[in-house]
N, C-alpha and C positions, 0 to 999 in steps of 0.2 A: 504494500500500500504506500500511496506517497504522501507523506510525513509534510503537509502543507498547513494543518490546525493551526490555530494563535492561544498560545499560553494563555492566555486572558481567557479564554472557552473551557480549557482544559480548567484551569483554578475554581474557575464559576462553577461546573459542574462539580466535582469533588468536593469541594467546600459546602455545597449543598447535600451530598449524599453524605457526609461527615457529619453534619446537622440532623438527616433522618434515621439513617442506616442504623435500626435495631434491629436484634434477635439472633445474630451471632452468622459467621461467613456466609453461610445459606442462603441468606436472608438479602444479605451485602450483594453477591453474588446475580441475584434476583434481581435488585432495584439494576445493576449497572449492564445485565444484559436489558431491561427494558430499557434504557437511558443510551447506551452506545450502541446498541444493536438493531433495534424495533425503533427506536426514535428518529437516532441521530445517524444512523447508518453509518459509523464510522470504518465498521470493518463486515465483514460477514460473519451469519451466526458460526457456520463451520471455525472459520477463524476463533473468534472468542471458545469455540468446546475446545479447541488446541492450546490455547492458553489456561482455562481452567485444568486440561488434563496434565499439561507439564508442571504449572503449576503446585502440584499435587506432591509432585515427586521431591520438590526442594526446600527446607527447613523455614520456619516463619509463618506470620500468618497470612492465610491464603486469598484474604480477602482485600487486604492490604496490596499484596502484591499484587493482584489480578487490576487496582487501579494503577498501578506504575506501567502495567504492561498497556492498558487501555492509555495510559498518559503517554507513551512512548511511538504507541501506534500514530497515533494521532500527532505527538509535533515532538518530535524525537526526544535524544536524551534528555533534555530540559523539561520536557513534558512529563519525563520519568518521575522526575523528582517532586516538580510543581504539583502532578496528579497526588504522589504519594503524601507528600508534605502538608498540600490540604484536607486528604481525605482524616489525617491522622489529628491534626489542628483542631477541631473542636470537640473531640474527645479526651484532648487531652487538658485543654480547656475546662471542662466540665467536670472534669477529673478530678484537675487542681484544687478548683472550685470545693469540690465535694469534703476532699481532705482536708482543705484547711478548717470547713466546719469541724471535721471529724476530732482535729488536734484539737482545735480551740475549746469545743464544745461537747465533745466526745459521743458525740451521734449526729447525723446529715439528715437534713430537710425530707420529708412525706412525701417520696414521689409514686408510692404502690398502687393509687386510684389510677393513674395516669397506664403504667404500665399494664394490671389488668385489662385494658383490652386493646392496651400494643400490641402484645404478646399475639394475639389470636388474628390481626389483623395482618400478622409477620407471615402468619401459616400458609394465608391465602397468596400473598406474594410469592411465597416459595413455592406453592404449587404449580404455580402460573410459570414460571420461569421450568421447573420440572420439567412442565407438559412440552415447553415450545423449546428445549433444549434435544429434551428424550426423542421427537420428532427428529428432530437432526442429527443426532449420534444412532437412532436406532434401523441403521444401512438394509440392516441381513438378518437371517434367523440365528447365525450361529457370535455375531454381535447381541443380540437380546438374549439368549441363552448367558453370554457373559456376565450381563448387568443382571441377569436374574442371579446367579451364583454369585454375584459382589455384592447383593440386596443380603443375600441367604447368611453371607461369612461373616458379614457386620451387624446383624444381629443376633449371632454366636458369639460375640466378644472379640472375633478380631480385630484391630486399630486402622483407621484408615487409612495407614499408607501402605501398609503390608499388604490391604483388600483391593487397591487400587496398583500395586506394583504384581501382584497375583495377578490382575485382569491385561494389563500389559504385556507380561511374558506369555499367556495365555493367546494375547490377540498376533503375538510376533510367530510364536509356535503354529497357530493354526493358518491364519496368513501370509507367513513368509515361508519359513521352513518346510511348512507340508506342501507348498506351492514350486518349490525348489528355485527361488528366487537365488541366478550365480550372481548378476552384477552389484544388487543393491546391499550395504553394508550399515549399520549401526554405531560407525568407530566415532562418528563424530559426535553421540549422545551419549553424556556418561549425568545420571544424577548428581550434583554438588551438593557437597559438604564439607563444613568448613570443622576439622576437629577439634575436641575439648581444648578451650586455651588456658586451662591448669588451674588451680584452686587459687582463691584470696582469703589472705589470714583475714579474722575477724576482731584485731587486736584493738584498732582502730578504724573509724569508719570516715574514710574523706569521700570524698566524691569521684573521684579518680578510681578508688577501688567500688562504688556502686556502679559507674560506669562498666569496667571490664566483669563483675559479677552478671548485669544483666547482656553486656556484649555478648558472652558466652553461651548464655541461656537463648538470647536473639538465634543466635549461630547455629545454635543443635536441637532447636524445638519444632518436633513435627507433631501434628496431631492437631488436638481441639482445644479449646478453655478447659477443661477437663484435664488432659496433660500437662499448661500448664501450672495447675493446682500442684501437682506433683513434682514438677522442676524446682516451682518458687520452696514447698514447702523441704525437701530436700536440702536447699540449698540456703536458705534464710533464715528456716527454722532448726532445721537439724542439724546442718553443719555451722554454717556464723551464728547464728543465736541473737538473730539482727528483730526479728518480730515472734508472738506469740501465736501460738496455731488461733487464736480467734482476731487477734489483728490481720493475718493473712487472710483468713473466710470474710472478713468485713472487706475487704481491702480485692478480692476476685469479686462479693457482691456488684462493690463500686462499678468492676470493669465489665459486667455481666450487663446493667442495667441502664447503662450510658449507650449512646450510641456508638457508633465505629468499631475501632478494633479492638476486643478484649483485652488485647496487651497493654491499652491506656493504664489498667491495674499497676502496670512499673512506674507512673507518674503518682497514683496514691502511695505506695510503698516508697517509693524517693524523697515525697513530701516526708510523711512521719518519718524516716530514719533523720534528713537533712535538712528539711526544709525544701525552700523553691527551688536553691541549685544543686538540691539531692533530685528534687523532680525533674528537672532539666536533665541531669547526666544518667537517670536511669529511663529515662525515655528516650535519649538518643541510644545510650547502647542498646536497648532490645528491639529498635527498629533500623538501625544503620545497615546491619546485616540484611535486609531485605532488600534495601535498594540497590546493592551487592549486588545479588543474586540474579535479581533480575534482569539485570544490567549485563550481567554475564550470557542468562539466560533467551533470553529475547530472539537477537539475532537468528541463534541456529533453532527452532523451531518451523519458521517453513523449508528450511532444508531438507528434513523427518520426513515428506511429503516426497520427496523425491527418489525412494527408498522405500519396495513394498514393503520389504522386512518392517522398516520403520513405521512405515504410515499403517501395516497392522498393528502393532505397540501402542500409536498412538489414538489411531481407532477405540481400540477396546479400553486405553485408557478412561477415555472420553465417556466412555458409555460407563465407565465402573464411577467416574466421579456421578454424572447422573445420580446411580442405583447409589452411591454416599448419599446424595440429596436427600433419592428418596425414603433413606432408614430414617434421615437427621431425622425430615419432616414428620413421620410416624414418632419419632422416640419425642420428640417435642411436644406434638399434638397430645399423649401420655401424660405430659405433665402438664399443659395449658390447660385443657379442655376439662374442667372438674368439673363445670354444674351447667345449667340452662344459660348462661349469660354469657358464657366465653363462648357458649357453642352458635351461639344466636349472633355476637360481634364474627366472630367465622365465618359462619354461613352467610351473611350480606355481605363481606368482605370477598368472598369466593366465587359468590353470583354476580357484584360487581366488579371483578377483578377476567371473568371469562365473557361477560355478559355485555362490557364496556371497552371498548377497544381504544387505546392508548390512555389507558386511563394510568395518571403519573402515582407513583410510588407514595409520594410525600404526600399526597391527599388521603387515601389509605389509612397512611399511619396516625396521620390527625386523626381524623375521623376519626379509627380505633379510640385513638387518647379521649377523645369525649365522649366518648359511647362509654370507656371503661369506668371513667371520672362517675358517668350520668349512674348508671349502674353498679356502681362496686358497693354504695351502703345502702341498696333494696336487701 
């Protein structure tokens, strides 16, 4: 594609989805294929399943990075950054926000009305994005057979990158190798990872060492909010002895219930350890590594295309991130959907969300917010 956008587009857009974007990647993922795909046609949907699939494979959060790839698409490397930089900006914002109540005041502002019927209003989005994704990833019988078997392993307890690098080798084996593909090669896709960059003592706590504690975590963290719970509580609780296991659970709340990227949580934890430029230096390190990555990443992706071997790999990537979606959106739905009123903001939100055609994200999740406000103390 050629790389003609104005950063000023790219900022405006992200900065907006950085403002909406609840309910965790899925969700994120949903609003910016309707926003760059269906809206704004910046690239094609094939294009964006290739970017969510590789994306899959490389450390960080995936939601985050899938706007640097959409910023990069659109007005190259500068766009990388400008995309990533705003989508992250007002959660981290909000973030700050939240902690300094938290020190000060040692509890944060009533925002539960509000999010009861975000939440349900997120589900509908993610459907919608599902349906018009799974349409494009779903080629052939023995590609849906894949994404059923990446649906089946993730709700067995496998981790999503294992379920989705399983559906990879799966799509190269059955479309490259059974195909007996001699020319095309896979030497030039190697997953990245950047390895452990070794412990920090927890004798003293500057900024510098909060910095390379979350650069590291940035670095090696695949997976969901869920994972990491398990990184932070390892490494802050168990090993530095920097927070208490219920400052950490306050402190992933924060970054659960804010919009954008869960990892904002390293801006509440940087506050309480240091203050403001304890928040600064642990939200640059656990998101610096992303714009790495992608940056690395980006270019050799339509290559993959050129290479059966490859483009079955990334085929069936594609479809196992789908069949991710569609566990998240079940295992979410589990928890949201408790009584007549989450299921009632849902179902309007899913009738209008199939029933209304470009209907924008951001209206939605309003919407939700006062439907949940109007409803949460019936």
């Amino acid at each position: 594609m050629d790389k003609k956008g104005s950063l000023g587009e790219v900022a405006r857009l992200f900065f907006k989805l950085g403002l909406i974007a609840f309910g965790g990647p899925a969700a994120h993922i949903a609003m910016m294929e309707e926003e760059v795909v269906s809206k704004r046609q910046w690239m094609s949907r094939q294009h964006f399943l290739d970017l969510v699939g590789a994306t899959n494979l490389i450390p960080g959060p995936n939601s985050t990075e899938m706007t640097m790839h959409c910023g990069y698409e659109r007005a190259g490397w500068k766009g990388l950054f400008v995309a990533g930089g705003c989508f992250i900006f007002p959660a981290v914002v909000f973030t700050a926000v939240l902690a300094w109540f938290y020190v000060e005041y040692g509890k944060i502002p009533a925002v539960e009305p509000f999010l009861y019927g975000i939440k349900p209003a997120v589900l509908a989005i993610i459907l919608g994005a599902v349906y018009k994704l799974g349409k494009k990833a779903l080629k052939n019988l023995q590609l849906g057979i894949i994404g059923l078997l990446t649906i089946a392993v993730s709700f067995l307890g496998v981790n999503e990158v294992t379920a989705i690098l399983g559906a990879g080798l799966s799509g190269m084996l059955w479309f490259g190798w059974l195909q007996r593909e001699k020319d095309g090669k896979l030497s030039s896709f190697l997953p990245l990872l950047l390895l452990n960059a070794g412990s920090v003592a927890a004798k003293t706590i500057s900024n510098s060492k909060l910095f390379f504690v979350f650069l590291k975590i940035g670095a090696v963290l695949f997976g969901s909010g869920y994972v990491l719970v398990a990184y932070l509580d390892g490494e802050l609780v168990e090993k530095l002895e920097w927070l208490t296991k219920q400052e950490l659970l306050d402190a992933i709340a924060i970054g659960q219930f804010t919009p954008g990227p869960v990892l904002s949580t390293a801006t509440f934890i940087g506050y309480q350890v240091n203050g403001f430029w304890g928040a600064i230096a642990a939200t640059a390190g656990i998101f610096l590594p992303s714009f790495f990555f992608v940056l690395l990443l980006n270019p050799i992706i339509p290559k993959l295309r050129q290479s059966r071997l490859a483009r079955g790999f990334l085929d069936a990537v594609n479809i196992g991130a789908v069949g991710i979606m569609m566990a998240v959106t079940f295992r979410l739905g589990q928890e949201i959907l408790m009584d007549w009123k989450t299921w009632s903001i849902a179902l309007i939100s899913i009738a209008i969300t199939l029933g209304v055609k470009k209907v924008n994200a951001m209206w939605l999740v309003l919407g939700g917010a006062l439907l949940g406000y109007l409803l949460y103390h019936i």
